[in-house]
C-alpha positions in Angstrom: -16.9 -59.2 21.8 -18.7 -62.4 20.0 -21.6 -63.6 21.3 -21.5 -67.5 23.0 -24.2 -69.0 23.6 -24.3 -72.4 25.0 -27.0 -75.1 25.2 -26.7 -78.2 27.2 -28.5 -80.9 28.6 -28.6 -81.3 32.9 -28.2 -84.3 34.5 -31.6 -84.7 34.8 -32.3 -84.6 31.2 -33.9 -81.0 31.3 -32.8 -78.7 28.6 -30.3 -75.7 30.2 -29.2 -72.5 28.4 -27.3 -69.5 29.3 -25.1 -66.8 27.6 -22.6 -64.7 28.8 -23.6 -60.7 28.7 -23.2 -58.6 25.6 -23.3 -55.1 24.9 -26.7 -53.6 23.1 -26.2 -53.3 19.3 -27.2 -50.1 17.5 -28.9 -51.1 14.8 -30.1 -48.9 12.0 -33.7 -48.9 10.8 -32.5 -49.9 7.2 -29.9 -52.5 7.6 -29.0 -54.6 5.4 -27.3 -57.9 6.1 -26.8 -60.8 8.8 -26.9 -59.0 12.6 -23.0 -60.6 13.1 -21.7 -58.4 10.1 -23.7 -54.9 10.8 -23.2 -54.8 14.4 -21.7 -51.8 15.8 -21.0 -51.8 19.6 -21.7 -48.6 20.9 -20.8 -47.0 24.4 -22.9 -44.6 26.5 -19.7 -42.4 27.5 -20.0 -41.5 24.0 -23.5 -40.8 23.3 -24.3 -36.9 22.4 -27.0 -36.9 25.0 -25.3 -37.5 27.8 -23.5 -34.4 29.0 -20.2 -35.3 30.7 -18.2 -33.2 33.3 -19.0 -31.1 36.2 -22.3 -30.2 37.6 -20.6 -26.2 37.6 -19.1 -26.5 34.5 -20.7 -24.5 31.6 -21.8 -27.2 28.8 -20.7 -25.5 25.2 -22.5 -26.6 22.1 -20.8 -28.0 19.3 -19.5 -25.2 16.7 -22.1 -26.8 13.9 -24.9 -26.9 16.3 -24.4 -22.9 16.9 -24.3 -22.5 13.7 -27.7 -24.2 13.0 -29.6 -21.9 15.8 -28.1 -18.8 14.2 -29.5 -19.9 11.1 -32.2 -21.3 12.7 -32.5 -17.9 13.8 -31.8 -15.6 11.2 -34.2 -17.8 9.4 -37.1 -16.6 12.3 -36.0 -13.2 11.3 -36.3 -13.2 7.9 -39.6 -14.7 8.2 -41.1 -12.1 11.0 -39.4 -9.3 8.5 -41.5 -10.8 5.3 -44.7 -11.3 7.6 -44.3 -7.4 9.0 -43.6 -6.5 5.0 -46.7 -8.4 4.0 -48.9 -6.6 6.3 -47.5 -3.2 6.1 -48.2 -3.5 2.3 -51.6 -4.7 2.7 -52.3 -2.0 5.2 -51.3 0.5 2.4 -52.8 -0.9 0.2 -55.8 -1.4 2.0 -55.4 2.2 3.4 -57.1 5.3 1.6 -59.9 5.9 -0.5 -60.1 6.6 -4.1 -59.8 9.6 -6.2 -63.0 11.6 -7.5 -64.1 9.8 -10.4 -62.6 6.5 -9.4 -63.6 3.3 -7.9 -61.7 0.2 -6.2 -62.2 -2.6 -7.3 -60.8 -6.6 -7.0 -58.6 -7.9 -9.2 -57.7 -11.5 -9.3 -53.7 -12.0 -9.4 -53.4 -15.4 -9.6 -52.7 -17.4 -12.9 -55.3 -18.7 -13.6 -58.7 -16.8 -13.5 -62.1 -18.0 -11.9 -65.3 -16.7 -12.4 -67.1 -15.8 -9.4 -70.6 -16.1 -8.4 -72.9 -15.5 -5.5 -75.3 -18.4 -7.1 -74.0 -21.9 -6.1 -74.5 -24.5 -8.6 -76.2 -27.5 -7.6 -77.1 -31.1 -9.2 -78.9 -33.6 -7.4 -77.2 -37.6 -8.1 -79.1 -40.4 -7.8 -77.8 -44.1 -7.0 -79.4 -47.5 -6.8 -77.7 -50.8 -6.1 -79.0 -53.7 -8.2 -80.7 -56.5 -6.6 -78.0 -59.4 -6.2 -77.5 -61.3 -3.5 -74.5 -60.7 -1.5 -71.8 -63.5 -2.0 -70.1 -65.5 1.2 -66.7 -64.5 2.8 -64.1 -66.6 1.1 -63.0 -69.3 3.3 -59.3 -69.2 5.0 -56.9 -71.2 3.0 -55.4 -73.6 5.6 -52.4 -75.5 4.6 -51.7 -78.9 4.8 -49.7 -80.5 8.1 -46.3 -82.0 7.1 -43.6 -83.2 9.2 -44.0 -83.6 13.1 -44.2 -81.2 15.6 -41.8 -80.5 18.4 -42.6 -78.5 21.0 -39.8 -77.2 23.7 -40.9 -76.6 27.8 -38.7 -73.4 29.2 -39.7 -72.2 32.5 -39.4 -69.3 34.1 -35.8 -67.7 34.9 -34.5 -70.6 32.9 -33.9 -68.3 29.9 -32.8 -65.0 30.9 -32.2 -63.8 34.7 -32.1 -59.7 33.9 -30.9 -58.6 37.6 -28.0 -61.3 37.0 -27.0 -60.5 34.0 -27.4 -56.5 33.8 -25.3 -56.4 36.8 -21.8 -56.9 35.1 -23.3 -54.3 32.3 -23.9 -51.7 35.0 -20.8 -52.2 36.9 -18.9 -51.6 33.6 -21.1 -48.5 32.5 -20.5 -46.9 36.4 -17.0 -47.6 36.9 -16.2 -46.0 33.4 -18.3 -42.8 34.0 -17.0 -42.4 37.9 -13.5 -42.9 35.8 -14.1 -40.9 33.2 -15.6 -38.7 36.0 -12.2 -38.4 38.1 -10.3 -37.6 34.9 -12.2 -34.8 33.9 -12.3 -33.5 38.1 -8.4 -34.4 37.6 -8.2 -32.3 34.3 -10.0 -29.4 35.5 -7.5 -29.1 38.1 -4.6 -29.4 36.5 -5.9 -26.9 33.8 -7.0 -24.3 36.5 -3.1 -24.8 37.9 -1.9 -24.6 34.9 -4.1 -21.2 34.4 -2.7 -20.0 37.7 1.2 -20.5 36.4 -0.1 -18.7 33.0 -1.2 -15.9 35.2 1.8 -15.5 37.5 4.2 -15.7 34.5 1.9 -13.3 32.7 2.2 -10.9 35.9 6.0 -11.2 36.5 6.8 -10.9 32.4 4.3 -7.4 33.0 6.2 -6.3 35.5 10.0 -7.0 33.5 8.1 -5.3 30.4 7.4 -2.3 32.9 10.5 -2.3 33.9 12.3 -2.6 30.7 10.4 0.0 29.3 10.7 2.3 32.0 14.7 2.0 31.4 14.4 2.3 27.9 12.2 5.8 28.2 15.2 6.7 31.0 18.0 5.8 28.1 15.8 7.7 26.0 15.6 11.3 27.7 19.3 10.8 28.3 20.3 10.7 24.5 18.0 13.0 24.0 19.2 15.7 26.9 22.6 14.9 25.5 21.9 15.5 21.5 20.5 18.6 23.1 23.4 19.8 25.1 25.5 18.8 21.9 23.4 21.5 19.5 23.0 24.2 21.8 26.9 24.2 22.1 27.1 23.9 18.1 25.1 26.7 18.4 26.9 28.9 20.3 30.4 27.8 18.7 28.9 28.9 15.7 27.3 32.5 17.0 30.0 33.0 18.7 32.5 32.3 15.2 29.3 34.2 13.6 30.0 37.3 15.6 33.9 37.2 15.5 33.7 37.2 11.5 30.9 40.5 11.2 33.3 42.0 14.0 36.9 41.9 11.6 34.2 42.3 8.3 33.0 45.4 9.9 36.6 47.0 11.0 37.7 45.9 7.4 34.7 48.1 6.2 35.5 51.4 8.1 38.8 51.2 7.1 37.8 50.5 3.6 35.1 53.3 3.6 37.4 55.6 5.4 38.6 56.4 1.9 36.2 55.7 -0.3 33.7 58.2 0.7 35.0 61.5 -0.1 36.0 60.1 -3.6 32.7 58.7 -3.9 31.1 62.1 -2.5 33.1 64.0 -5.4 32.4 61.5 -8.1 28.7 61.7 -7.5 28.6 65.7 -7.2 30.4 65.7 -10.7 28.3 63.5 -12.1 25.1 65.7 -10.7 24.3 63.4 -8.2 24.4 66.2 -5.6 22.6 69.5 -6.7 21.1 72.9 -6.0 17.4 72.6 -5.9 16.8 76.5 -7.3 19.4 75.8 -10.2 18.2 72.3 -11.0 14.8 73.7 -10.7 15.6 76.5 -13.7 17.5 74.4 -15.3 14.5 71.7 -15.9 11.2 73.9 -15.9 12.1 77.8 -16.7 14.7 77.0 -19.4 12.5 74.2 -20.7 9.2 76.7 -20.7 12.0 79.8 -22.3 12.9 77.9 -25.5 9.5 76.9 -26.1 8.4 79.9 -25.8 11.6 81.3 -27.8 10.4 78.9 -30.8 7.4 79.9 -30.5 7.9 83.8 -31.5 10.4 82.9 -34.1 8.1 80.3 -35.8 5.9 83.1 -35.4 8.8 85.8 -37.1 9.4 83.6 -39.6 5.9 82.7 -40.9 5.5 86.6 -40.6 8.2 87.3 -43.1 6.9 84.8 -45.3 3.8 85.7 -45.5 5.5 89.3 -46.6 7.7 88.1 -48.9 4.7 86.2 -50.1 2.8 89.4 -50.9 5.7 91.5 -51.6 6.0 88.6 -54.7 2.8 88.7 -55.4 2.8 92.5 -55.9 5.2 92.6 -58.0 4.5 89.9 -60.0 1.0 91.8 -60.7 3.2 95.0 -61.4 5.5 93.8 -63.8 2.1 92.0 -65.8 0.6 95.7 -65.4 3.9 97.2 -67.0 4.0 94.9 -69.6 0.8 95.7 -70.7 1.1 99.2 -70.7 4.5 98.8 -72.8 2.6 98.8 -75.6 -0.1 101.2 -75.3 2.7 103.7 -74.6 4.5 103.0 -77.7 1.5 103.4 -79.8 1.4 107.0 -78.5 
């Protein structure tokens, strides 16, 4: 929308001016530029302020806003946890008296050091003005006239009439909000129906899950009941086969044994399988315990006898030395 302004003169000669209405333009505090090329037209159904919709409608801030009161927020947090840190520290610090031998005293922590004194240093300052005069106020500098002066008479309502011309504004700004009203009433409605469809599809597809599931869990038991019949008569084919094969393997095995045990009987007597206790007994211990003792006394004889012999050998040995000696001696006589 441009802004027209017309000027005229009456038929009376008087000077007349009017202008049709104009939105207000948002202008920024640093703007750069003629007015016609920066102006942006702005409308109140969009302002941030003004909070649209129903009066029982909840108003939702805007995703960035939430996300600037929980930092906002955690911000207070971590603030009140330094603060209770700070004074928890100083409170232990504070807290507790010294050891024997040991004294607290103030250190200054920061960087750079100051001495301090109970003694104030002070100086007194003297000042004197000189004696000169004071000078006169400069005068104003008042240009010189040039040209000729026009002067223009408006009187009042001649300019701008505010109840005529805000009227077209208002009616624009109140039938767009009760509009923009309606549609959102409108909207809400059709969203709650909509809701209310969503609800009673939501119920009916529920109840066709139900019921779909309840006929699967029915198919289910049936399979299963049938796998079940299925093994147990596997099972009893096979037991039944089971018993039918141990039944011939059995009568084979009488028949076969029928035969074999008295030839095994007489094989395992021969071999000594089958024994008398008193003769197995003798045969084991007393004839075991007679030949030892048996080799015993003829070990016994026989290192007897040599010893004999040994001395009978001996003897003679001695005696045929004796006789040799005597040999002589005999001779001589």
């Amino acid at each position: 929308m441009a802004f027209v302004s017309n000027s005229q003169r009456g038929k009376s000669g008087t000077y007349v001016f009017s202008s049709r209405p104009r939105p207000v333009e948002s202008r920024s505090k640093c703007s750069s530029g003629s007015p016609t090329e920066q102006s942006q037209y702005g409308s109140i159904m969009y302002d941030r302020r003004v909070i649209r919709g129903g009066s029982r409608s909840q108003h939702v801030l805007p995703a960035k806003s939430a996300m600037q009161a929980a930092d906002i927020q955690q911000q207070h947090s971590f603030r009140g946890r330094s603060v209770d840190l700070m004074r928890s520290r100083e409170a232990w610090f504070k807290s507790g008296d010294a050891l024997p031998g040991r004294k607290h005293v103030d250190v200054q922590t920061e960087s750079y050091l100051e001495e301090l004194s109970l003694i104030l240093v002070t100086k007194n300052i003297d000042c004197q003005t000189d004696s000169f005069l004071d000078r006169p106020a400069s005068p104003l500098f008042i240009p010189a006239k040039s040209g000729d002066d026009v002067a223009t008479q408006i009187e009042v309502g001649e300019l701008f009439d505010f109840d005529r011309e805000v009227q077209p504004l208002l009616e624009v700004l109140v039938g767009k909000t009760i509009e923009q009203s309606l549609l959102e009433v409108l909207e809400e409605e059709e969203l709650a129906c909509l809701r209310a469809q969503q609800r009673a599809f939501e119920q009916l597809r529920n109840a066709e899950l139900a019921e779909l599931q309840r006929l699967q869990e029915q198919e289910r038991r049936r399979n299963e009941e049938k796998e079940c019949r299925i093994a147990q008569q596997r099972e009893a084919v096979r037991k039944e086969k089971e018993t039918a094969e141990m039944i011939a393997a059995q009568a084979c095995a009488q028949q076969f044994l029928a035969k074999l045990f008295p030839a095994v009987f007489a094989s395992l007597r021969r071999h000594g399988y089958f024994y008398d206790p008193v003769e197995r007994d003798i045969e084991t211990n007393f004839f075991q315990w007679l030949m030892v003792a048996v080799n015993d006394t003829l070990e016994k004889r026989n290192s007897a006898r040599l010893l004999l012999d040994t001395i009978i050998h001996d003897i003679a040995v001695t005696s045929q030395d004796f006789f040799a000696d005597l040999e002589p001696i005999i001779l001589d006589t």
